[in-house]
N, C-alpha and C positions, 0 to 999 in steps of 0.2 A: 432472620437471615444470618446464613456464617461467610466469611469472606478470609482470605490470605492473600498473603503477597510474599514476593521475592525479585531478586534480579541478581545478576552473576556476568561480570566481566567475559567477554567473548573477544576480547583483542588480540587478533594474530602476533605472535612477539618475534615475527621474520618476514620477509620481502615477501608481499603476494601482489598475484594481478588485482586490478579490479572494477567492478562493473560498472555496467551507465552509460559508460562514454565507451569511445575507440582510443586507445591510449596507445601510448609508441614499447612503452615496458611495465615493468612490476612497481610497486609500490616503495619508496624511500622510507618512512618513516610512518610515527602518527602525530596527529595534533590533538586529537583528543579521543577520550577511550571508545569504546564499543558495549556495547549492553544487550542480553536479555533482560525479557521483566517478565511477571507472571502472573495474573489477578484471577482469582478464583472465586466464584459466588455458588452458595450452596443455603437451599432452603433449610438442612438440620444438619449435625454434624455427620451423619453418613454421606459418603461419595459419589452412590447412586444416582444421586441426582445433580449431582454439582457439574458447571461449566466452568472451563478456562481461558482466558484469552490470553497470548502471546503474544510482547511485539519484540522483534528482532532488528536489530539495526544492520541490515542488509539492504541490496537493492530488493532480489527476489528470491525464490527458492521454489526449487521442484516440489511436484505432488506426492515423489518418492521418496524424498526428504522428508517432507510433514507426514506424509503416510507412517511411514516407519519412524517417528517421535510418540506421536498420534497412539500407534499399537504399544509399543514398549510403554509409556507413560501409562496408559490407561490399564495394562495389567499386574503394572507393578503401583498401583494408586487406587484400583476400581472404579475411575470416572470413566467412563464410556469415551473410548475415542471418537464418536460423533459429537462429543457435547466438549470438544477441547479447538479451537480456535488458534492459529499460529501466521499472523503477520508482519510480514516483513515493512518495513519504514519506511522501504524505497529510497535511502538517501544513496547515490552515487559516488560515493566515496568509501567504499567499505570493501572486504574483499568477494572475489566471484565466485561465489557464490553456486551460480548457475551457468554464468559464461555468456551472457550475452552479444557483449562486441570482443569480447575477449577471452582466451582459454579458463574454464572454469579450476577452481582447488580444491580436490576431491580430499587434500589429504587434510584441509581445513573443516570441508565439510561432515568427515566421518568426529573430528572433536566438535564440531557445533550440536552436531545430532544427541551427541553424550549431555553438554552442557543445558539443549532444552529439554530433556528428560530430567535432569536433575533439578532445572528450576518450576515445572510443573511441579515435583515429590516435594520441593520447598514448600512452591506456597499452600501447599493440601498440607503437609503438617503446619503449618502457621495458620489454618484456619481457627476463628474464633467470633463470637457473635458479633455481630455488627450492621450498621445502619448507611443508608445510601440515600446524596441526594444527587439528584437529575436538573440541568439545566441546558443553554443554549446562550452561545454568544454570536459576535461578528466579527471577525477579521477580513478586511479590505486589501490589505495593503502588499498584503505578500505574495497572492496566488493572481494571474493576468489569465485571462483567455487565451491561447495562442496559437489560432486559428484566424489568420486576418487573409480578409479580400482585396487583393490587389486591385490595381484601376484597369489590368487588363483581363480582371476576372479569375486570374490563377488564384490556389491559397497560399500563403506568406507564414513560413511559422515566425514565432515573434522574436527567435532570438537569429531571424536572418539577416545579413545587413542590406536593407532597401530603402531608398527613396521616403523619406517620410511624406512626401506630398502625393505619394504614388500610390499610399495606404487607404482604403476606403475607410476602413473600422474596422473589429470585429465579428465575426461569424457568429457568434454564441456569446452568454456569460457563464461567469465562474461561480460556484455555490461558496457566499462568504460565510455559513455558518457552523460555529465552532461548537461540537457537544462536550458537555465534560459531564464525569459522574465523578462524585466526590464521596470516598468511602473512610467511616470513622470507628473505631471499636465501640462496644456498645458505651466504655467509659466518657468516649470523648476523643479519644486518643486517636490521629490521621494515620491511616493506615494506606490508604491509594489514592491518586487523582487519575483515573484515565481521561484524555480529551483527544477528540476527533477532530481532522480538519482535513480537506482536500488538498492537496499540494504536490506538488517537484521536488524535494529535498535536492535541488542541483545545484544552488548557488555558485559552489565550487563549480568551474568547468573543467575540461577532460585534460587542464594542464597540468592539475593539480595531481603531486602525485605522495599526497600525507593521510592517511586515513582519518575518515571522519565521522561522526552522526550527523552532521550536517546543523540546519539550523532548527530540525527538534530537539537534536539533541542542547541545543544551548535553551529550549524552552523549556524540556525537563529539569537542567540544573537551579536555574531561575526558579521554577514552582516548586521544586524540592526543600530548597532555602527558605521561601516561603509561608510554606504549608507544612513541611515536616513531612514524614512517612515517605513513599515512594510515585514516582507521576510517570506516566508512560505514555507515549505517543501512537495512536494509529490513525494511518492513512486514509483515507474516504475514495470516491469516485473521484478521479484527479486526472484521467484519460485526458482530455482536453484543457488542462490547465497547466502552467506552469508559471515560473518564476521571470521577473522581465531579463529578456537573454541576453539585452544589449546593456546594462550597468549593474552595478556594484559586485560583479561577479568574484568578489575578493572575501577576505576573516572577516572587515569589517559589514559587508552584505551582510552573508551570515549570521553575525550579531545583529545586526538592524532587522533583521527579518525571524529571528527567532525570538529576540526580546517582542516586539510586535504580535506577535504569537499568545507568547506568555502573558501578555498586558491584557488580553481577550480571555484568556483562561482563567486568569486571578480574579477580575472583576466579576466574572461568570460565578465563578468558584466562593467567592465572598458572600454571596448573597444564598445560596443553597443553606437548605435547612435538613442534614440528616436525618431519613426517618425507616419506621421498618418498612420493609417489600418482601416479596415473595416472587420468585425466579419460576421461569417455563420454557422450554423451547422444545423445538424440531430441527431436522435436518435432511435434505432431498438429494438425489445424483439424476443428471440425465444428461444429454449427451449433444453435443451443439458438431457440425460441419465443419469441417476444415477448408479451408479456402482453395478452390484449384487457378492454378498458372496458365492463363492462358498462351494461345499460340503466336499472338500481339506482341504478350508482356517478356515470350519466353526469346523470340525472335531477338529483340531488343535489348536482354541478357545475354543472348551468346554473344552480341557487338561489345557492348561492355567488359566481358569476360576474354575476348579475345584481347581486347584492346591492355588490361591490366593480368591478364595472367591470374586471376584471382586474387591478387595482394588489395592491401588495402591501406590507407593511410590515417594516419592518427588525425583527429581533428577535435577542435575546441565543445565542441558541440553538435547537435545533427548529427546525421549520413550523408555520404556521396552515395552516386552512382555507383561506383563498386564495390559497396555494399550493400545496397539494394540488388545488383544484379548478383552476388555471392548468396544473399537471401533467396532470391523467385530459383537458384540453384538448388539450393537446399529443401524447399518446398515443392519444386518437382521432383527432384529423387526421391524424397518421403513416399510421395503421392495424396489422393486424401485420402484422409483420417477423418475419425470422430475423434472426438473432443469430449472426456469425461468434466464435468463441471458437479462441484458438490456444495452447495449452500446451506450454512447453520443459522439459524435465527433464536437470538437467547433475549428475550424479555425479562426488563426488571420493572413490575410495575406497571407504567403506562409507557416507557422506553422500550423500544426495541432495537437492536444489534443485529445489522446483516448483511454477514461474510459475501464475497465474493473472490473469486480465485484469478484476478487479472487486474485489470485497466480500465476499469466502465467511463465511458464518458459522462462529464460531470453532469449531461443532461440529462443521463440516464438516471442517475441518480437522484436528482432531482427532483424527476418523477415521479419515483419510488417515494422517496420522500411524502410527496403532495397527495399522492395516494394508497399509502398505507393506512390503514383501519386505527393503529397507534398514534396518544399524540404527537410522539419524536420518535422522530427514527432514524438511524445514521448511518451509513454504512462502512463496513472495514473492507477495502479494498487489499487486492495482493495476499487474501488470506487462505491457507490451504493447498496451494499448488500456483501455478501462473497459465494460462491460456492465452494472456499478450493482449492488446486492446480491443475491444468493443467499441466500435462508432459507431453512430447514430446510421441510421437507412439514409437521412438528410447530408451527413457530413460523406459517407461511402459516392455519394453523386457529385457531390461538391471535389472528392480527392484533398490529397493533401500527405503529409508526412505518414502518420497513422495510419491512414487507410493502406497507403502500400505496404508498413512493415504492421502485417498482420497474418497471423495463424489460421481464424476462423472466419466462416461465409458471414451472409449479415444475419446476425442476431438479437439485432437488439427488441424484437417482436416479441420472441421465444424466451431472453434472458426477463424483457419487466411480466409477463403473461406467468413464469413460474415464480420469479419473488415474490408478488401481489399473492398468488396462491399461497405460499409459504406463510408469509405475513400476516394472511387472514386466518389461514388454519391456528399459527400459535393464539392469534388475539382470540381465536373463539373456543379457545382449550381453555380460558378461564374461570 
């Protein structure tokens, strides 16, 4: 197997907006840099077959964004733009990217687009033999469920302030486990650690206004120290997980929940034994429903909309109502849509990798997991475009934050029915 790596400062060096939250203005400063990174695995030194993963320290990005990296990289590289992978971190503190609760920066966007072409062409020239080990750890501590039942049956996200006595429990759990692949040149020498994990990167809340990676990025620097060569973070199924809303929402959180991180990945990472593998994948498109606005929901928005004029106000965390009802606005003018959704699946081994372009709930994933044909499978959440969350058919009944601020009808049938396809096809291409 051949392998490269690279990464390349992406930090805006002037006031932007940015995403996650609903913030009152642009960005003051930063606290700590910004990253691409770039892992590349190729069964020989031709590019024909080699795949890429990307992660971006961003909340999310368009599928016209990665589309056009995706082309340009793969013509100026020869790796097939299906077999290149570009995920965003989802930390909340970076700039927007895509504009979610706030104006997007197109004119940040057209340099990022530059910057991850040129760190795909890195790490494919820094390609060189090298060996890979697979493993799997547990981190508890950082990721909460936050989907809880009230005692009057509503659902509670967990960074709401309520009644602790008024709390049933939670709704679901959260998937604690951390994948990591550890890649060394054939000498010895560390060349990558990617590791996976489900999570919020929000710590910071929406008062914050310093750019950040949030708390991967303090578990890359940590593993980098460590291990040597370069460590990059992707996100998993995290739709239904986040970080607890109601404490440590400060640097020091942050630190406490990224070292915590890191302490799951090094012990993980310690015990791997690099060895050779040989790389396979596929990649599918099909096409999922777009949610329509009812005449209920839309009713319900005009009062809203009348009431605030459309303005909206900045808040720590969550949505109001007038942003939800600025939302079911913008969803009915749309109309529906189909929904293109493109999934890549890259095997190393007995590991598998599989992309998806949104917010899968972590049950979904889950699933996926428990029954995929592979013995590990992880998934990369946020990669290739964004479609916004996926909830379970279970969680769509129950209601709750998610479910209102969503894109597409229920899919969650149709999204595990085509990974499982995906996942079997790669495992029996062997």
């Amino acid at each position: 197997m051949f392998a490269g790596t690279a990464r390349l400062d992406i930090t805006p060096h002037r006031s932007v907006w940015m995403d996650g939250m609903i913030r009152a203005h642009p960005s003051v400063g930063m606290h700590d840099p910004l990253f691409v990174r770039a892992i590349l695995f190729a069964n020989d030194p031709d590019l024909g077959d080699a795949y890429v993963i990307v992660s971006v320290d961003v909340c999310v990005l368009s599928d016209s964004v990665t589309d056009r990296v995706r082309q340009v990289a793969g013509r100026r590289t020869g790796i097939p733009a299906a077999h290149i992978i570009i995920a965003a971190t989802h930390t909340h503190s970076a700039p927007a990217a895509l504009g979610l609760f706030n104006p997007a920066e197109p004119s940040y966007v057209a340099e990022l687009v530059d910057r991850l072409v040129e760190v795909i062409g890195a790490a494919a020239a820094g390609r060189q033999p090298a060996l890979v080990g697979v493993g799997s750890g547990c981190e508890q501590t950082v990721s909460h469920y936050r989907r809880l039942l009230g005692a009057d049956g509503h659902v509670v996200m967990n960074w709401e302030p309520y009644p602790p006595e008024a709390i049933m429990g939670p709704l679901g759990a959260g998937d604690p486990e951390v994948g990591v692949l550890r890649v060394v040149a054939a000498d010895g020498q560390p060349l990558g650690l990617l590791f996976n994990h489900a999570g919020h990167p929000d710590v910071l809340s929406g008062d914050n206004y310093l750019l950040s990676a949030e708390y991967p990025g303090v578990a890359v620097c940590l593993l980098e120290h460590e291990f040597g060569g370069m460590a990059m973070f992707v996100n998993g199924a995290q739709g239904s997980v986040d970080i607890d809303g109601l404490q440590d929402r400060d640097w020091a959180g942050m630190e406490r929940a990224g070292r915590a991180l890191a302490c799951s990945v090094a012990e993980t990472a310690r015990a791997l034994v690099p060895a050779a593998a040989t790389i396979r994948g596929a990649a599918i498109r099909y096409a999922l429903a777009g949610r329509i606005v009812t005449d209920d929901e839309w009713r319900w928005a005009e009062q809203i909309l009348e009431q605030t004029g459309g303005e909206m106000k900045a808040l720590p965390d969550g949505v109001g109502d007038d942003f939800r009802a600025r939302f079911l606005q913008q969803l009915r003018a749309t109309g529906r849509r189909a929904w293109t959704v493109e999934q890549t699946c890259l095997a190393i081994g007995d590991c598998a990798l599989l992309s998806f372009p949104g917010e899968l709930y972590t049950e979904i994933g889950q699933a996926l997991k428990a029954q995929s044909p592979f013995r590990r499978t992880y998934i990369i959440g946020l990669a290739n475009g964004y479609v916004g969350y996926i909830p379970t058919a279970k969680a769509l009944a129950e209601g709750g934050y998610a479910e209102d601020m969503r894109w597409i009808d229920n899919a969650e049938a149709t999204v595990v029915e085509r990974s499982l396809a995906l996942l079997r096809d790669v495992y029996q291409s062997s």
